[in-house]
Structure formats: structure tokens, C-alpha cells
N, C-alpha and C positions, 0 to 999 in steps of 0.2 A: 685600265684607263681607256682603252678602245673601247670594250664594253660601253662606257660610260661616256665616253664621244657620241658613240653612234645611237643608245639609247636618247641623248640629246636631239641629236640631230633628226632622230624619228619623230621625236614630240616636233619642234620648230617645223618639218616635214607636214604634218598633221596639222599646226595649226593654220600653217598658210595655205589651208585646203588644199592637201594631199599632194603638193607639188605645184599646181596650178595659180598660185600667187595668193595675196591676199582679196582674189575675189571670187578664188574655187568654192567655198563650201557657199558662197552668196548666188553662184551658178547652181549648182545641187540643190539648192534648196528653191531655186527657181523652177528648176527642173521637174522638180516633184509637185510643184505649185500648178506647174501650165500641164501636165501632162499626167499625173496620177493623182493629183485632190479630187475632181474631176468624177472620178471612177468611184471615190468614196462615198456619193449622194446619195448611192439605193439602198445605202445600208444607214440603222436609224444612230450609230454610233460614229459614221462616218464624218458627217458635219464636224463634229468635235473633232474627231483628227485631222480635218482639213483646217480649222482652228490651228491643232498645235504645228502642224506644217507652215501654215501665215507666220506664228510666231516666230519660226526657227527661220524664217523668212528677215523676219525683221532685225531676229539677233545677226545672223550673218551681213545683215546692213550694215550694221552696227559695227561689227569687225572691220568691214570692207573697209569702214573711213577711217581707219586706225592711225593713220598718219597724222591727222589734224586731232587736234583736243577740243575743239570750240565744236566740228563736226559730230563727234565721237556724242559730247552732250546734248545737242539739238537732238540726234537721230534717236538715241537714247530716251530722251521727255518723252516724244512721241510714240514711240515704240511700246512705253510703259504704258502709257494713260491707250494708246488704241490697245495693247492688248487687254486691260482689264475692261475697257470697253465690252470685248468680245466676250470675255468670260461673265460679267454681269449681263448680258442680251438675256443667255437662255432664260435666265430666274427672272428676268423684269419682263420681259416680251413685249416692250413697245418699240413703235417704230422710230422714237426717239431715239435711245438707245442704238438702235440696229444703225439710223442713221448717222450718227455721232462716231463711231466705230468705221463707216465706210469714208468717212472725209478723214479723219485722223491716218488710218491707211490713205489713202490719196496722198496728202502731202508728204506721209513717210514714203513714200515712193517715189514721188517727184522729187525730193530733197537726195533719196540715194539716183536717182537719175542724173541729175544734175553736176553731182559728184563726181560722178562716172565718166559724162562728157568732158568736166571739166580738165579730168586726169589725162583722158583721151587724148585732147588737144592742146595738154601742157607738154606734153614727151616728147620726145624727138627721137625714140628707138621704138622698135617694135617689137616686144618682149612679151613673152607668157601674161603680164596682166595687161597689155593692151588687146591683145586677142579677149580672154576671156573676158574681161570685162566691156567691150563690145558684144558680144553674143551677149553676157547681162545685160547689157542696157536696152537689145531689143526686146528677152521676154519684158522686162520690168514694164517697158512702154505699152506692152500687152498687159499686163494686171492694171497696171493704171486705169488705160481704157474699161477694163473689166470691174473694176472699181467706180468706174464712173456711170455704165450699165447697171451695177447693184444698187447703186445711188436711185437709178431713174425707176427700175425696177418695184424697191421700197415703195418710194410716192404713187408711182401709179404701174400699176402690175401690168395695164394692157398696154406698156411703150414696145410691146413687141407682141408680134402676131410669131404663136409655132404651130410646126407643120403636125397636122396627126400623126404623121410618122415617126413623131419623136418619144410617143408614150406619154404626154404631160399634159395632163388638165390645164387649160389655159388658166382659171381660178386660180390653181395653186401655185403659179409663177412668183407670187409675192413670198412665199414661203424661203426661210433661209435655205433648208436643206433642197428645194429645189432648184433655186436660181444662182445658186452658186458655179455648177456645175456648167452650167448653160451658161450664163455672162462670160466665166474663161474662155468655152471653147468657143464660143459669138466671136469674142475679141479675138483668139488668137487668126481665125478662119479670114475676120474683116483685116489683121494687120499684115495678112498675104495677100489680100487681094483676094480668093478663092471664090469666097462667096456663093455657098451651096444653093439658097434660097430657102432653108427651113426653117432659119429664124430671119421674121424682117421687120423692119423698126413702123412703128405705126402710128408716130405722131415728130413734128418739126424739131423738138427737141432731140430725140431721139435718131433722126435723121440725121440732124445736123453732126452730131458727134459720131455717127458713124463716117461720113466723108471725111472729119476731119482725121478720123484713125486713119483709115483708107490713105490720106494722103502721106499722114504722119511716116507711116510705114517704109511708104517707098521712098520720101525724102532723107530718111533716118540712113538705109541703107546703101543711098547713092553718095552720100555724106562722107558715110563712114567708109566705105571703102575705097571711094578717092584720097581720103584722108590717110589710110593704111598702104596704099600703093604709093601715096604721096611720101613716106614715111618712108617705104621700101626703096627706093629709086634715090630717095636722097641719100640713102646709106651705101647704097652698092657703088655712087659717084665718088663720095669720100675714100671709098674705099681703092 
């Protein structure tokens, strides 16, 4: 019977991503989204796994809202229809397609955004899922934006001027396996504020959405951490 408790509890362990609540494995797989898909561009196989990385992206979305049933199905439609999106691109290779794929991700992102905040600022404890699912909600605001870069990218390959010292034919910006790569780490770089200068936006569109990451970012974080001190303090006075 121990055995058998504990093999339980391993699995329920595992599903709620690894200890980390119901928004651990939606963190890891963010994780590997902003920080090693990324890496997979110079390889001609790579795109595809950064493909099934998105997906695994989306299913841990999916999990994340496990509490609500009406969530669980919205994030679910969308999830399906952008990942076949993706897997039909290679074989069709218009820009239709590619584009249809980069809004359907958009909203799947916003919608597990949204979720996230929501949960944020229903709680009134500060617990393993409010933590991680704040660090989630920032990268996720960073695919968004980079989503929304791949959007502008698609239409017109020159909303961004790179520096030769990136290695990339300006032409080929338009290319999936190139600009993948490049819109994460644009977004992640623009949602610190860091701002190298090696990639820079080259038309109002383009501009405009970067300011508004730019600002998104630092409002996100001052939000949020007042909301998590606020959260803190109120607990240690109860206490």
C-alpha cells in the first residue's frame, strides 16, 4: 500500500509540473520557447522542433487552466486549429498560412495571459502558483510581443533593420527558419528594456509595438510585484 500511495503521489507530483503547481510544466515549456528554440534556427531540422516546442507550449496552456471547463475548451479550439496551422505552413508555404498560424498563436497567448492575471489577482495567498505563474505571464508577454513581430515580419520582412553582425541576409528575415529566432530574442531583449541596437524597427508600425512592449514590461513588473508584496504583508499582519 505505500508503494502504491507513493507511486500515486509521484504521478499527481508530475502532473502538476513537478512540484511547481499547475503552471510548472507551462513554465518549462516557456522556458525552452524564450531561451533554447531560439538556438534551433541554424539547424535545417530545427524550425520543426521549435514547432513541437510551441506545441508543448500550448498543451501546458491547456493544463494551466485546468480548473475552469469553459477555459480548458476555448484554449483547447485554438490550440488545435494554430497547431495544425503550423504543421500545414511547411507543405502549403504561403504567407497565408504562416499568417493565420501567427494570430491564432496571438490569441492562444493572450487568452492563457489573461488567465494567469486573472488568477494572480483572485488569490489572497502567496503560494507556489502565484509565484510561478507570474514569472509565466512575463515570458508569455514576451512570445506575444514576438508573435506579433512574426506577424510584421511575414507582411513585410524590412519592419526591421539587422546589424551585419548578426550573420543574416536582410532578404531572408522573411523566412520562417530565420525570423523565428530573431523576433524571441528582439522581444525578450525590448521586454527588459536592454536594448542592444542590432535589431531596430524600420517603419511606425513596427515602432509603435515596440514602445508599447517596452512599456508593457516595466508596467507588468511593477504591478506585479506590488501586488505580491501586497499579498505578502497582508499575510504576515493576519498572522
Amino acid at each position: 500500500m505505500t508503494d502504491d500511495s507513493s507511486s500515486i503521489s509521484t504521478v499527481r507530483k508530475i502532473a502538476r509540473g513537478g512540484g511547481l503547481g499547475h503552471y510548472g510544466w507551462l513554465l518549462f515549456a516557456l522556458v525552452c520557447t524564450v531561451f533554447f528554440a531560439p538556438m534551433l534556427q541554424d539547424y535545417r531540422i530545427g524550425i520543426r522542433v521549435a514547432d513541437i516546442i510551441s506545441g508543448f507550449v500550448m498543451v501546458a496552456g491547456v493544463f494551466s487552466a485546468i480548473t475552469k471547463r469553459v477555459h480548458i475548451l476555448m484554449l483547447a479550439g485554438i490550440a488545435v486549429l494554430a497547431i495544425a496551422a503550423r504543421f500545414v505552413d511547411p507543405f502549403v508555404d504561403t504567407t497565408l498560412t504562416a499568417l493565420v498560424a501567427e494570430v491564432l498563436t496571438f490569441f492562444f497567448l493572450v487568452s492563457v495571459f489573461a488567465i494567469i492575471l486573472k488568477d494572480i489577482f483572485r488569490t489572497s495567498n502567496v503560494s507556489t502558483d502565484t509565484l510561478v505563474g507570474s514569472v509565466c505571464g512575463y515570458l508569455i508577454l514576451s512570445t506575444i510581443f514576438a508573435s506579433v513581430y512574426a506577424f510584421l515580419v511575414i507582411l513585410h520582412p524590412g519592419s526591421f533593420l539587422i546589424n551585419a553582425g548578426l550573420g543574416l541576409d536582410q532578404a531572408a528575415l522573411g523566412d520562417e527558419s530565420s525570423h523565428y529566432g530573431l523576433t524571441n530574442y528582439f522581444s525578450i531583449i525590448t521586454l527588459t528594456t536592454v536594448g542592444f541596437g542590432d535589431i531596430v524597427p524600420q517603419n511606425s508600425y513596427a515602432r509603435t509595438v515596440v514602445s508599447i512592449e517596452a512599456i508593457s514590461g516595466q508596467v507588468y513588473l511593477t504591478v506585479i510585484v506590488a501586488r505580491l508584496v501586497g499579498l505578502h504583508l497582508s499575510r504576515s499582519i493576519r498572522n
